[in-house]
C-alpha positions as CSV (number, residue, x, y, z in Angstrom):
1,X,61.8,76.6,61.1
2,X,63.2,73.8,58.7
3,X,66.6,75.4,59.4
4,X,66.2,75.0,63.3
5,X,64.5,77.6,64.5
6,X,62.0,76.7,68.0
7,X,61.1,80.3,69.4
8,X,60.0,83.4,67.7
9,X,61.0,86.6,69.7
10,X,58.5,90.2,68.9
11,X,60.7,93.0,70.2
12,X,58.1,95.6,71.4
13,X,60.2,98.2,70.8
14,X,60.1,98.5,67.0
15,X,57.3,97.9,64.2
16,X,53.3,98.7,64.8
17,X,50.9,96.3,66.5
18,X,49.3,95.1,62.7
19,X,53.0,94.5,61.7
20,X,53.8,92.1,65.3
21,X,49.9,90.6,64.7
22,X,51.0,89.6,60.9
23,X,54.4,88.3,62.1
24,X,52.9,86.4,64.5
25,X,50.5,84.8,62.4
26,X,52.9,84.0,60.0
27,X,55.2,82.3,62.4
28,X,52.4,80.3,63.3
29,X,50.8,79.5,60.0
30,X,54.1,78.2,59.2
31,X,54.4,76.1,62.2
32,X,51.0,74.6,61.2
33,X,52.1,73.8,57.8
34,X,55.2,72.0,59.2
35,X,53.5,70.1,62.0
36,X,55.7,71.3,64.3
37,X,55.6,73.3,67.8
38,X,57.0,77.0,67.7
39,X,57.0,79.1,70.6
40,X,56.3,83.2,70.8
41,X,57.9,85.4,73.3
42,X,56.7,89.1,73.5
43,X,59.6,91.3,74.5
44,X,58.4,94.6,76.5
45,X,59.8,97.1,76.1
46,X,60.7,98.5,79.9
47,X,62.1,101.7,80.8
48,X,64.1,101.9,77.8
49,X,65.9,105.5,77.8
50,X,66.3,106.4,74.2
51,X,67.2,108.7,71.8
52,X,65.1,110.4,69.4
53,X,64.8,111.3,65.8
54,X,68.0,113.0,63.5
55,X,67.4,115.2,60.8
56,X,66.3,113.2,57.3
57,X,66.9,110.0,59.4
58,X,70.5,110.2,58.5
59,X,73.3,109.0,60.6
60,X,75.6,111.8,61.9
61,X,79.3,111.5,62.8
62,X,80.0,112.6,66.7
63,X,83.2,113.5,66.9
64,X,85.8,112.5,69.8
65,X,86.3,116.2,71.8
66,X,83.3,117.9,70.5
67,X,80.7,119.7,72.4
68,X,77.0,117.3,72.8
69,X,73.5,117.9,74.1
70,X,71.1,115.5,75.1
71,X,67.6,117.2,75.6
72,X,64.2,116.8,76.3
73,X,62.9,119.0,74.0
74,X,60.7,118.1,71.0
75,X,63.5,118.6,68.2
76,X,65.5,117.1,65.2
77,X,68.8,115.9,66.3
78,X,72.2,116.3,64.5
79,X,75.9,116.4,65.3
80,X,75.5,118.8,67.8
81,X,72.5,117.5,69.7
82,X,69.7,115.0,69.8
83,X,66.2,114.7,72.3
84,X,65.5,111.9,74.1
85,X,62.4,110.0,75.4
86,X,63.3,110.2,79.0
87,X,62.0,113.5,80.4
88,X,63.6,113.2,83.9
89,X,66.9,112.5,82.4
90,X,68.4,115.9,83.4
91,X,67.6,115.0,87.4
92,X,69.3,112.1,86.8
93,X,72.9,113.2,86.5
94,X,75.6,115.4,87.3
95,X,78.9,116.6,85.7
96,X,81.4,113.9,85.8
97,X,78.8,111.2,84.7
98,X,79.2,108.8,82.0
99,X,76.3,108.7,79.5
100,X,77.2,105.4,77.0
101,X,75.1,105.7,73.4
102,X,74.5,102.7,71.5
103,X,75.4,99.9,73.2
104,X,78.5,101.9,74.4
105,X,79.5,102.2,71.2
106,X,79.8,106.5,71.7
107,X,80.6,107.7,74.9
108,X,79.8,111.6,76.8
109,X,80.8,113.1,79.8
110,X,78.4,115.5,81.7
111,X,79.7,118.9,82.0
112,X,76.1,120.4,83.2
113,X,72.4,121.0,83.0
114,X,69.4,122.0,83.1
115,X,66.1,121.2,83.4
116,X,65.8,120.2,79.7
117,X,69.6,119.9,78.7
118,X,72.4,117.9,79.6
119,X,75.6,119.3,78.3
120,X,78.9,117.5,77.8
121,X,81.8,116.3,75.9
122,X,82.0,113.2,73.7
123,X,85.1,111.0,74.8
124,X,83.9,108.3,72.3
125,X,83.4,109.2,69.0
126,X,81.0,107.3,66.7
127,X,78.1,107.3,64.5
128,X,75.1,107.7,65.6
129,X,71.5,106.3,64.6
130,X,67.8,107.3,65.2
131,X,66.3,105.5,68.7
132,X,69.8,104.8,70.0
133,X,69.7,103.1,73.7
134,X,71.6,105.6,76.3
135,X,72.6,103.7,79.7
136,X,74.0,105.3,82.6
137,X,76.1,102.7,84.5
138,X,76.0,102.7,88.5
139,X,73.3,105.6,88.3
140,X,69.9,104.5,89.9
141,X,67.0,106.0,87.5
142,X,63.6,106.6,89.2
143,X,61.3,104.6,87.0
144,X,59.2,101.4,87.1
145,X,60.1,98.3,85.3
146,X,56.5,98.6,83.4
147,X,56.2,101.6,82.0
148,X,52.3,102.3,80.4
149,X,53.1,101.1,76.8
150,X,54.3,97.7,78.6
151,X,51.0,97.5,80.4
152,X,48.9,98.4,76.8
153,X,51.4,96.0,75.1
154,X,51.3,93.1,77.4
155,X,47.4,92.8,77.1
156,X,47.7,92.6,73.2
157,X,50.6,90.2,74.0
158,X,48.6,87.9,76.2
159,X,45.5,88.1,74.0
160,X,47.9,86.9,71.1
161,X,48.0,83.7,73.6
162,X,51.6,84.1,73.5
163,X,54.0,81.5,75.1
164,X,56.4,83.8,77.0
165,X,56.5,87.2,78.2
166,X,60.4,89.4,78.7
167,X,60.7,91.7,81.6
168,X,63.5,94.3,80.7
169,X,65.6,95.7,82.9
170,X,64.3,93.7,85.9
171,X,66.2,95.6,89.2
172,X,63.7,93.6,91.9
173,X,62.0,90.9,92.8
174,X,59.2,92.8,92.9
175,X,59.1,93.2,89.7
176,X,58.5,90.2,88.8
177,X,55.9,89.8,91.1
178,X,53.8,92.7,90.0
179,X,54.4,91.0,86.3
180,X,53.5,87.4,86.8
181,X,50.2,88.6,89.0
182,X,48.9,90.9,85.7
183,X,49.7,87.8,83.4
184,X,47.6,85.8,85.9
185,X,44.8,88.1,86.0
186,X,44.5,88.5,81.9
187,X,45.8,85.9,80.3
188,X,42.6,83.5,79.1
189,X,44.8,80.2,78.4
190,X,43.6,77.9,81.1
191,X,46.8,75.2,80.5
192,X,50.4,76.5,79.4
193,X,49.7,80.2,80.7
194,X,52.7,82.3,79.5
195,X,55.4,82.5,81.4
196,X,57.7,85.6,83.1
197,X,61.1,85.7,81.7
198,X,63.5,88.3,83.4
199,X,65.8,90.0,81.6
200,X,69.1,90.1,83.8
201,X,70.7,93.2,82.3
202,X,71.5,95.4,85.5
203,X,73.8,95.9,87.9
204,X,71.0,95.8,90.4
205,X,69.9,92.5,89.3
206,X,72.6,90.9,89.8
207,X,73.0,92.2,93.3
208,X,69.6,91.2,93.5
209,X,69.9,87.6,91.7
210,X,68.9,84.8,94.0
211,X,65.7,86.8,95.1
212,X,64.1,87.7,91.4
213,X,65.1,83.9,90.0
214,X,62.6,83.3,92.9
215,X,59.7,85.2,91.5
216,X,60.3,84.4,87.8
217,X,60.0,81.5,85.5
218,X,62.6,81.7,83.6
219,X,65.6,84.4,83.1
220,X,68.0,85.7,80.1
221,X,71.4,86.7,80.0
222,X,70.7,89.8,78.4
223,X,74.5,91.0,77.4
224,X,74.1,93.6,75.7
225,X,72.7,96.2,78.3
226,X,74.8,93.9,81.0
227,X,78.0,94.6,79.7
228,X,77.1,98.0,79.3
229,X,75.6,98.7,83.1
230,X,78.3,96.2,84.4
231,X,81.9,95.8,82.5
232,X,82.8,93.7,79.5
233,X,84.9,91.2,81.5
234,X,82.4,90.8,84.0
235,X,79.6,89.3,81.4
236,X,81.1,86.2,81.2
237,X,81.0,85.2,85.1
238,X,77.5,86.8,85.4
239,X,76.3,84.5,83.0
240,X,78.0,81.5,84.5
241,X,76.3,82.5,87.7
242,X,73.2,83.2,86.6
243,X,72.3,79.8,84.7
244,X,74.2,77.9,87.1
245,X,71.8,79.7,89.4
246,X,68.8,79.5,87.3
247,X,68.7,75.5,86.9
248,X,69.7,75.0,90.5
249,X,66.0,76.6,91.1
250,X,64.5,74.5,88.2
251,X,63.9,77.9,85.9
252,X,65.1,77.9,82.5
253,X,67.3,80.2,80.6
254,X,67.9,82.3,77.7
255,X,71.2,83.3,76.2
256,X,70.7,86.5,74.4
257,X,72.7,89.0,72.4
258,X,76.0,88.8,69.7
259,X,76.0,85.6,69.6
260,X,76.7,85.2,65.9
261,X,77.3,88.8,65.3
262,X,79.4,89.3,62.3
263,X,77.1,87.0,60.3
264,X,74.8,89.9,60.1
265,X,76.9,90.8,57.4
266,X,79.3,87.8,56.6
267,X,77.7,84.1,56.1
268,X,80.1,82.7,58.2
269,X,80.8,83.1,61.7
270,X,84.2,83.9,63.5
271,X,85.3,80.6,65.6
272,X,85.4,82.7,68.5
273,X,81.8,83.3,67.8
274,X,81.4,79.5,67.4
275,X,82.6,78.7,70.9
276,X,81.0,81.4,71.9
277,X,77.5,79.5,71.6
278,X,78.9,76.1,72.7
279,X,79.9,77.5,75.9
280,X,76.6,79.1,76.5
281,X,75.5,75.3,75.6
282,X,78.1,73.4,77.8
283,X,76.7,76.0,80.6
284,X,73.6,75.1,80.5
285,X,71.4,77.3,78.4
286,X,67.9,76.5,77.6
287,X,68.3,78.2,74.3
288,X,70.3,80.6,72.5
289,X,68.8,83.8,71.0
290,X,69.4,85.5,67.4
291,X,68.7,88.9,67.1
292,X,69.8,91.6,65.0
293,X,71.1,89.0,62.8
294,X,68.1,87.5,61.5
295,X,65.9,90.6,62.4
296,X,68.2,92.9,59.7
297,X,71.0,91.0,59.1
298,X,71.9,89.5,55.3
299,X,71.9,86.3,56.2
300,X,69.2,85.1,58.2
301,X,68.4,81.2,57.2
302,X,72.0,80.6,57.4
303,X,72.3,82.3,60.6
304,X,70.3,80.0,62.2
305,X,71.3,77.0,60.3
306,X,75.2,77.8,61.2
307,X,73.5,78.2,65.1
308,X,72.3,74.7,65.1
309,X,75.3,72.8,63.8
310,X,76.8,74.4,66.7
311,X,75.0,73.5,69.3
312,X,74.0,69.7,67.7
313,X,78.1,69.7,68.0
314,X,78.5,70.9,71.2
315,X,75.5,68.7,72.8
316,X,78.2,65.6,71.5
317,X,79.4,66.4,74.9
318,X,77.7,64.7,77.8
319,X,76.4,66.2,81.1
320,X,78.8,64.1,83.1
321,X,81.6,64.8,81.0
322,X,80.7,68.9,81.9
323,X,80.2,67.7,85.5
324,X,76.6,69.7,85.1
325,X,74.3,67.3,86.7
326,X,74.1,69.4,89.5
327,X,70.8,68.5,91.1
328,X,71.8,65.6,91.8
329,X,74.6,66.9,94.7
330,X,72.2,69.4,95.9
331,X,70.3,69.0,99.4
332,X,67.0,67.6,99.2
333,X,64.4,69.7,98.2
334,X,61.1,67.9,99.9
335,X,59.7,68.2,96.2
336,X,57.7,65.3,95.1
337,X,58.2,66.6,91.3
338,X,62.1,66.6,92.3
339,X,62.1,62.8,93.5
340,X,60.0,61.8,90.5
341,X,62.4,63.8,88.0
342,X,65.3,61.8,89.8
343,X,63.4,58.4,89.9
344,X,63.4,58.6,86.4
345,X,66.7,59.7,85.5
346,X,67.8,56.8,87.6
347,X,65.3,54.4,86.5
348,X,66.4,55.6,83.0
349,X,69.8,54.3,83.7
350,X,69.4,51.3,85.7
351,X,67.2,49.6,82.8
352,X,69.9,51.6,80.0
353,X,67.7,53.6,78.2
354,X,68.5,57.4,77.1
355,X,64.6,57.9,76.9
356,X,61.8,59.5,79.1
357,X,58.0,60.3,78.3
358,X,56.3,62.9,80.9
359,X,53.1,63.3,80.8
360,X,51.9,66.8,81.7
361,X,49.2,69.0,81.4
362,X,50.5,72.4,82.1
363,X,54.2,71.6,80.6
364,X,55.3,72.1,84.4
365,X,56.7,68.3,84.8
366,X,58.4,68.4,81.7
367,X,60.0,71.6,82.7
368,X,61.2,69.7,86.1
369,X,62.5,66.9,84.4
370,X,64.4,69.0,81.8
371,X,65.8,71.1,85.0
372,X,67.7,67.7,86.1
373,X,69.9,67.9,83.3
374,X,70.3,63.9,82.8
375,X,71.1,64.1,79.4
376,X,68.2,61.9,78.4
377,X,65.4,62.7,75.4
378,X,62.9,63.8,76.6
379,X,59.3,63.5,75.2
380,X,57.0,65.2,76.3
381,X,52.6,64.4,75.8
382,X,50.0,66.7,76.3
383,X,46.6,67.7,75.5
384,X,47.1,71.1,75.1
385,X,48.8,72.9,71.7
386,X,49.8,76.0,74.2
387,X,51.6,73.6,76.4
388,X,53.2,71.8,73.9
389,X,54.2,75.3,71.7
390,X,55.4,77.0,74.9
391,X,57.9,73.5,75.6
392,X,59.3,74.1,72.4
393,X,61.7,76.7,74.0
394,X,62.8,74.1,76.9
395,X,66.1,72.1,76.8
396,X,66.3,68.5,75.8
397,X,62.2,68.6,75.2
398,X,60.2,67.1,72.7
399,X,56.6,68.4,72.7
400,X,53.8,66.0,71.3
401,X,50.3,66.3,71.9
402,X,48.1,63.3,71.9
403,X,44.0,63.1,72.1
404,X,42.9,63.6,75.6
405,X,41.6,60.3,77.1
406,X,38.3,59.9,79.1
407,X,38.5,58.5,82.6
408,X,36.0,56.0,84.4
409,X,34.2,56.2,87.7
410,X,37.2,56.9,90.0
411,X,37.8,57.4,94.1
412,X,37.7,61.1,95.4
413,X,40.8,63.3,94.6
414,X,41.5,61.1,91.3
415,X,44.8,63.7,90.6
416,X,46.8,62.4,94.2
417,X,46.6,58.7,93.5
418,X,48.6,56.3,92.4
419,X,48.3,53.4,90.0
420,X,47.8,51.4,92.8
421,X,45.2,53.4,94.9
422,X,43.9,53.9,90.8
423,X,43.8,49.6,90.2
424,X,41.4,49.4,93.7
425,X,38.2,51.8,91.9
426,X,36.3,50.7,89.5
427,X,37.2,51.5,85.6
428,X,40.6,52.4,87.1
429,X,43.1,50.2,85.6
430,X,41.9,50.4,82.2
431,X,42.1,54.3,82.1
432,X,45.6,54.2,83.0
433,X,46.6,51.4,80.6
434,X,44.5,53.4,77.4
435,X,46.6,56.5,78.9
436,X,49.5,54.4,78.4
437,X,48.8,53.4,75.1
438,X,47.5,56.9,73.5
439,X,51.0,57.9,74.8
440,X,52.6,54.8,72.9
441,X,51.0,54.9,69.7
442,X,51.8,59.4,69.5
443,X,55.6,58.5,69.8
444,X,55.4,55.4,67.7
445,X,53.9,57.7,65.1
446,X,55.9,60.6,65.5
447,X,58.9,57.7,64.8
448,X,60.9,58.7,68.6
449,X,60.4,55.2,69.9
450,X,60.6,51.3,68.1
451,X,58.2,48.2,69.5
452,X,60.5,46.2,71.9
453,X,62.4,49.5,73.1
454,X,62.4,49.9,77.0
455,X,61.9,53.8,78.2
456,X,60.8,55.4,81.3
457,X,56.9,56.8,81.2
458,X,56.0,58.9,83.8
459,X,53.5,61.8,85.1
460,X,53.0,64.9,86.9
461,X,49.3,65.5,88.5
462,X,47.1,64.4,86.3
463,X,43.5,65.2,86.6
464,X,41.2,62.1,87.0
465,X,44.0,59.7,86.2
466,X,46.0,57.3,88.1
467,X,49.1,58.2,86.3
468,X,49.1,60.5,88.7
469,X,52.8,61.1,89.9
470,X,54.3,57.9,89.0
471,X,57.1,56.2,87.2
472,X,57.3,53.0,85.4
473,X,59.4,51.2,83.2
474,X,57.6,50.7,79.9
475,X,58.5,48.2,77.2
476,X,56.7,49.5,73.5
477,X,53.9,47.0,72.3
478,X,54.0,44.8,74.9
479,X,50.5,44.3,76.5
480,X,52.3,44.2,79.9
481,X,55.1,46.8,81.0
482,X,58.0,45.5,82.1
483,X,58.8,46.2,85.7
């Protein structure tokens, strides 16, 4: 964490439930030690079609022209053959069918089958692993995105009170709905609930884009199974597409996969890798994800502390000079959380200050006002340690939680007023002014702000206060705020 590191990813698809409970404790205990907010995402697993065990566990050598079988019977694989999890596989496909292996890395053409078997020819040679991913490009499979492990692993996920839950290989919007309703009906956090992240990582997605960033929180650019199910040269301008898509509808996104691959073995990374992760910075990421590289790689701490010099360098570069303020030339949205995340950006600006403090109970305002893109620090305060964890993973946010404050007697409906309608009730004012303060004195101690510095305080709904959905210029310890 002291090297940079904000979210901790448990990939469902490896290790035992003890060994992702310890991990996740750890990450946590570690978090606690430093003071600092860390946010867990649980991966699921999905329809993942892989293959099975190889004989000893040893890699074998599949050679270009020779003879391959893929099978769903219960066996040991080697150079001539190897099972996979997928029973219905063999329905699946015909001869002249691509099958990639690993990533792509080894390539087979389908010359027949049968109802276990699927015969072909290798075309790419290469070695092959135990629990190898096979993809068929442009081939619709006949499977849910959850399969029953996701459903099991999910309600261990969620009773972790884990931040942020991965759909893989998301195809529909559906999907997504069928997720976010299960993590609704199980997940016992009452602020900072977990939120959906889908994996874009299929051809299908992508044709299906606008409809599941709809139904989701948040997405990833998962490249590895995209350029794989899609082409190569085509990653690039679905990622482009997909965060410019993403932040246009206020959801925040994950860049995923080889970012700093060859540090998995080398402690330095190539400079194409190095632009690599800038441009998935100037584009607009949320975050940028590590994977095999610090989950087996050589080099982990310095994986991650080579990630964050990149990105601290490439965030040198302002929003305006990227021309990525977008939601700013985009039609009105008839949101009040919109025109209060551009009142402040603009209030921001107008009194020259680079600094904004939301308050927010669920992280949802902060989320908003990070969505705008301004540029601007952004602190967040809340009352809840899942909400302030789970904003750990959002651009250009700083979580801080402060004490919660108690309210006096108030008007009906306390959460749609304003200060002003607040200032006419009795006990009013003052709650709103110790809110004010609380807020002050958490940023003053966590050393973000200076007395006499001018910066932007404002609020999402707010139960019982009159913060409620405002903005206002704040000036630090002065009794007074200047207006």
């Amino acid at each position: 964490m002291t090297a940079g590191m904000n979210a901790v990813r448990i990939n469902m698809s490896h290790g035992t439930v003890d060994e992702r409970s310890k991990a996740i404790e750890l990450a946590r205990a570690a978090a606690a030690n430093l003071k600092l907010p860390l946010a867990i995402l649980v991966d699921l697993s999905g329809p993942k079609i892989r293959t099975r065990t190889l004989k000893n566990g040893a890699p074998v050598e599949l050679k270009k022209g020779a003879q391959f079988t893929i099978t769903t019977r219960e066996i040991e694989g080697d150079e001539t053959i190897v099972s996979t999890n997928f029973a219905d596989l063999p329905q699946a496909v015909e001869p002249g069918t691509r099958i990639l292996i690993d990533d792509g890395a080894i390539e087979m053409i389908v010359e027949s089958e049968t109802e276990t078997d699927i015969k072909g020819v290798i075309s790419v040679g290469g070695w092959l692993k135990e629990r190898k991913g096979i993809n068929l490009p442009n081939t619709q499979l006949p499977i849910p995105s959850m399969t029953e492990k996701d459903h099991v692993d999910l309600k261990w996920a969620l009773s972790q009170r884990v931040d942020y839950i991965a759909l893989s290989f998301v195809r529909r919007a559906e999907d997504c709905r069928e997720a976010k309703q299960l993590i609704r009906e199980l997940d016992p956090r009452r602020e900072g609930q977990a939120l959906l992240v889908a994996k874009i990582e299929k051809a299908e997605a992508i044709e299906n884009l606008d409809a599941i960033i709809a139904e989701t929180d948040g997405v990833m650019v998962a490249r590895g199974d995209l350029g794989v199910e899609t082409t190569v040269e085509h990653v690039p301008v679905y990622q482009k597409r997909i965060i410019e898509r993403a932040i246009a509808n206020d959801k925040f996104v994950i860049t995923a996969t080889q970012m700093l691959q060859s540090m998995i073995d080398s402690p330095h990374p190539t400079r194409a890798e190095a632009s690599d992760v800038a441009n998935a910075v100037w584009d607009g990421s949320d975050a940028v994800m590590l994977s095999a590289e610090t989950a087996s790689g050589s080099y982990p701490v310095e994986t991650i502390e080579t990630m964050a010099r990149i990105i601290d360098a490439a965030e040198t570069v302002k929003p305006a000079e990227l021309r990525r303020p977008i939601k700013f030339s985009l039609p009105p949205t008839g949101r009040t959380s919109q025109a209060l995340c551009k009142a402040a950006a603009y209030a921001a600006k107008e009194v020259m200050t680079e600094k904004i403090a939301v308050f927010t109970e669920s992280g949802l305002m902060a989320r908003r006002l990070s969505g705008v893109r301004s540029g601007l620090q952004t602190f967040a305060l809340t009352t809840s340690c899942d909400a302030c964890n789970q904003l750990a993973l959002i651009w250009g946010v700083q979580p801080f939680t402060y004490p919660e404050v108690r309210t006096g007697k108030a008007a009906e409906s306390p959460a749609n007023q304003t200060m002003f309608d607040l200032s006419r009730t009795e006990g009013g004012p003052d709650a709103t002014e110790e809110l004010l303060i609380v807020g002050e004195r958490t940023l003053l101690e966590a050393g973000v702000v200076t007395p006499g510095e001018t910066i932007i305080m404002m609020a999402g709904r707010l139960s019982g206060h009159g913060l409620s959905s405002s903005v206002i210029v704040w000036t630090i310890g002065e009794e007074v705020p200047r207006r």
